[in-house]
C-alpha positions as CSV (number, residue, x, y, z in Angstrom):
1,X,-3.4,-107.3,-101.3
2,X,-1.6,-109.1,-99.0
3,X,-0.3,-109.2,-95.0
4,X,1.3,-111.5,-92.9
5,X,-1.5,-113.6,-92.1
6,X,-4.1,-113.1,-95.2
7,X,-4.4,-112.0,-98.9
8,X,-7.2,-110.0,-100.4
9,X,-7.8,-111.6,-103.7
10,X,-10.3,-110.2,-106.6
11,X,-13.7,-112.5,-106.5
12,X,-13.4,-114.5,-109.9
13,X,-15.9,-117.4,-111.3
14,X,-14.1,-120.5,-109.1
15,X,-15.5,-119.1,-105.9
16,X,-19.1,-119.9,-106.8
17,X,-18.6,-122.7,-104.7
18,X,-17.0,-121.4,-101.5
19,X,-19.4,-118.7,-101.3
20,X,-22.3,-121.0,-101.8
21,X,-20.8,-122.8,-99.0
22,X,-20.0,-119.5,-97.0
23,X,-23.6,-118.3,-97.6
24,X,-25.2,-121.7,-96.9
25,X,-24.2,-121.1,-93.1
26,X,-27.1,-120.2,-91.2
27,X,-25.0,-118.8,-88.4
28,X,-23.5,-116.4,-91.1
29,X,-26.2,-115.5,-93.1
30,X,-28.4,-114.8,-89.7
31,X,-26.7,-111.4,-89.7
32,X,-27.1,-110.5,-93.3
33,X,-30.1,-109.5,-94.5
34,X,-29.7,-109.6,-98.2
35,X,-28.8,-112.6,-98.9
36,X,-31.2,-115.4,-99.0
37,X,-31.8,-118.4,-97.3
38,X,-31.6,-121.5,-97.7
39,X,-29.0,-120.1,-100.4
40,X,-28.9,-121.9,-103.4
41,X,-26.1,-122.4,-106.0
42,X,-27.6,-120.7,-108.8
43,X,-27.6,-117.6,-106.5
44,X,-24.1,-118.4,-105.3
45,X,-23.0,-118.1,-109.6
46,X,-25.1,-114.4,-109.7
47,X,-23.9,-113.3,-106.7
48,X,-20.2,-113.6,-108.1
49,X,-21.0,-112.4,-111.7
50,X,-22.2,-109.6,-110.2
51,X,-19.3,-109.2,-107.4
52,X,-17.1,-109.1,-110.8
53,X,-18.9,-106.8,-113.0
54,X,-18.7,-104.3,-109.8
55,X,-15.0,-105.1,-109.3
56,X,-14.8,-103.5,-113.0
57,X,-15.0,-100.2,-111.3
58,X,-11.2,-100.5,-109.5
59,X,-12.3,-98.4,-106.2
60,X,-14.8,-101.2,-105.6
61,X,-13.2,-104.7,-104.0
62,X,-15.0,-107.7,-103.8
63,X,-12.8,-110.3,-102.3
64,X,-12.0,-113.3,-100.8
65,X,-10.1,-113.6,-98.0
66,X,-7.4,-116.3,-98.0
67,X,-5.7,-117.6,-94.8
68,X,-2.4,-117.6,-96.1
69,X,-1.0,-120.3,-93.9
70,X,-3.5,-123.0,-95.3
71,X,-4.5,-121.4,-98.8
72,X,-8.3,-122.0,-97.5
73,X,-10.9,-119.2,-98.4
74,X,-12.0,-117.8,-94.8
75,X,-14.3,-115.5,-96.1
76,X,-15.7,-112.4,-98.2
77,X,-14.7,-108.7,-97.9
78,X,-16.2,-105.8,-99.6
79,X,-15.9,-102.2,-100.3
80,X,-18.1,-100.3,-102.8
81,X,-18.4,-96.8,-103.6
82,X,-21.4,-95.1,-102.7
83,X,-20.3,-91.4,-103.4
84,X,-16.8,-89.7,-104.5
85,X,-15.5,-89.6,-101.4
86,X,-18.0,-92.5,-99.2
87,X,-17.7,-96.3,-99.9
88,X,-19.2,-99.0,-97.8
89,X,-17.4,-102.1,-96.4
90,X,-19.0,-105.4,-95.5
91,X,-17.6,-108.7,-94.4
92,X,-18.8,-112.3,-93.9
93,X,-16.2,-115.4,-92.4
94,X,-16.4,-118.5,-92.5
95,X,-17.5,-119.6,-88.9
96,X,-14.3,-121.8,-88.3
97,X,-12.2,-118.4,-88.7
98,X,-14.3,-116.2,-86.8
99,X,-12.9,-114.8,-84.0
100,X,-9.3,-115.4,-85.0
101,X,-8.9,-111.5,-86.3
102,X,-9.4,-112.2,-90.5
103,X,-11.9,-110.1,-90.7
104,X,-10.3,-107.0,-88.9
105,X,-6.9,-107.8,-90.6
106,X,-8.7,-107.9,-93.6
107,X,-10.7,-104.4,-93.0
108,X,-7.7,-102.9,-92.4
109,X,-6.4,-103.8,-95.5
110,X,-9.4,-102.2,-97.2
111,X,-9.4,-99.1,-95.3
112,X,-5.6,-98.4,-96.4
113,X,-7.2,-99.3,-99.9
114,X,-10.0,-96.3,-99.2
115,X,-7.5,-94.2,-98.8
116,X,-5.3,-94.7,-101.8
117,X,-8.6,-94.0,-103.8
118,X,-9.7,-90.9,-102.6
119,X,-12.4,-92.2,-100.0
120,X,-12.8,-90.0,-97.2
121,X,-15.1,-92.3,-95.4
122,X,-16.5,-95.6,-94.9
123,X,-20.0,-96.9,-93.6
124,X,-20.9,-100.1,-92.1
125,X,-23.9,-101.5,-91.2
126,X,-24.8,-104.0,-88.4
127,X,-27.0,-105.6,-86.7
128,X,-27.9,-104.2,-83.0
129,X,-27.9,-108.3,-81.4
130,X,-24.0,-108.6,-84.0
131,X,-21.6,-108.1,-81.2
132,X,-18.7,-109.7,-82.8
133,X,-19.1,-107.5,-86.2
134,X,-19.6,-104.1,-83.8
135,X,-16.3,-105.4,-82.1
136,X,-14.4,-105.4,-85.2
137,X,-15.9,-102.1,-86.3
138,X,-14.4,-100.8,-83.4
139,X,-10.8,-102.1,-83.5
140,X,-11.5,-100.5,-87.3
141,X,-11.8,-96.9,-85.3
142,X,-15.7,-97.0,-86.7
143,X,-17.9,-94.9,-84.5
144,X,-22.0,-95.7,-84.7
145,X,-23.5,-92.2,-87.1
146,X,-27.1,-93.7,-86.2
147,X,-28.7,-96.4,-84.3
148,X,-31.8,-98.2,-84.4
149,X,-32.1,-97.9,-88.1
150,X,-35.0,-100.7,-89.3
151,X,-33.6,-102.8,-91.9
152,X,-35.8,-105.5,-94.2
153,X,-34.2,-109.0,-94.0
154,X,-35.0,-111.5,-96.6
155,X,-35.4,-114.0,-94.5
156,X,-36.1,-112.1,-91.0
157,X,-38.6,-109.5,-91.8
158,X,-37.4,-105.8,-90.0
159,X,-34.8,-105.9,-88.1
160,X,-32.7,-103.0,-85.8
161,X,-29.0,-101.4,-87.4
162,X,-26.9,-99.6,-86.3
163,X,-24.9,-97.3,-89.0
164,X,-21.2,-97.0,-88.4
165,X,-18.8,-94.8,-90.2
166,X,-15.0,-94.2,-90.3
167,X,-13.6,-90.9,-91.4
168,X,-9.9,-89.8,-92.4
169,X,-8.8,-87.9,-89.8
């Protein structure tokens, strides 16, 4: 998939590397609680495989976002099917990008996605103190289903979510 500014391409075995790096960010992996840390590369190389064997399933996406202006990886987008019609999206950047709109641009491309494959909607999860993820929920047109839902972190023991969701209308 690919806009103006970015392309959405498929995960493949040459990104062990950039999402080792990606994932060896404290100030990204902070916000995600299932992903380890310190992240190690041998994690990075499963973490792909299995991005891949899911992407086998063509209404799941598990890709890299490419800044199309430098051909750098900016960061990861996903969207998995949870039920016939309900998938769930998640996104990590690399902290140089953040803030410069990749990962809404790329959210939107995966919500057009959604809808070419039958999904009716999307969830989302973030943390409560993740105000730049909420934000881009929001410019998504996600609205918060539940709030206050404790999550376990790997690395942060129970932590507060709040469960977004974006329906066709």
């Amino acid at each position: 998939m690919i806009s103006e500014k970015i392309e959405l391409r498929l995960i493949g075995e040459n990104d062990v590397t950039f999402i080792h790096q990606l994932y060896s960010d404290w100030q990204v992996v902070r916000y995600l609680g299932k992903v380890p840390f310190p992240y190690e590369l041998m994690e990075a190389k499963r973490t792909v495989e299995r991005m891949m064997r899911e992407n086998v399933n063509r209404r799941n996406q598990n890709s890299i976002i490419v800044d199309r202006s430098t051909g750098e990886s900016c960061g990861v987008i996903v969207l998995n099917e949870l039920f016939a019609v309900r998938a769930v999206l998640g996104f990590s950047v690399v902290r140089k990008y953040q803030g410069c709109g990749f990962a809404t641009q790329a959210g939107q491309m995966m919500i057009t996605f959604a809808i070419s494959q039958g999904f009716e909607e999307i969830q989302a999860s973030s943390l409560q103190e993740n105000m730049a993820s909420q934000k881009v929920l929001k410019k998504l047109g996600f609205i918060v289903e539940e709030t206050g839902v404790e999550e376990s972190s790997m690395h942060s023991g129970i932590r507060l979510a709040d469960r977004w969701v974006w329906k066709v209308s």
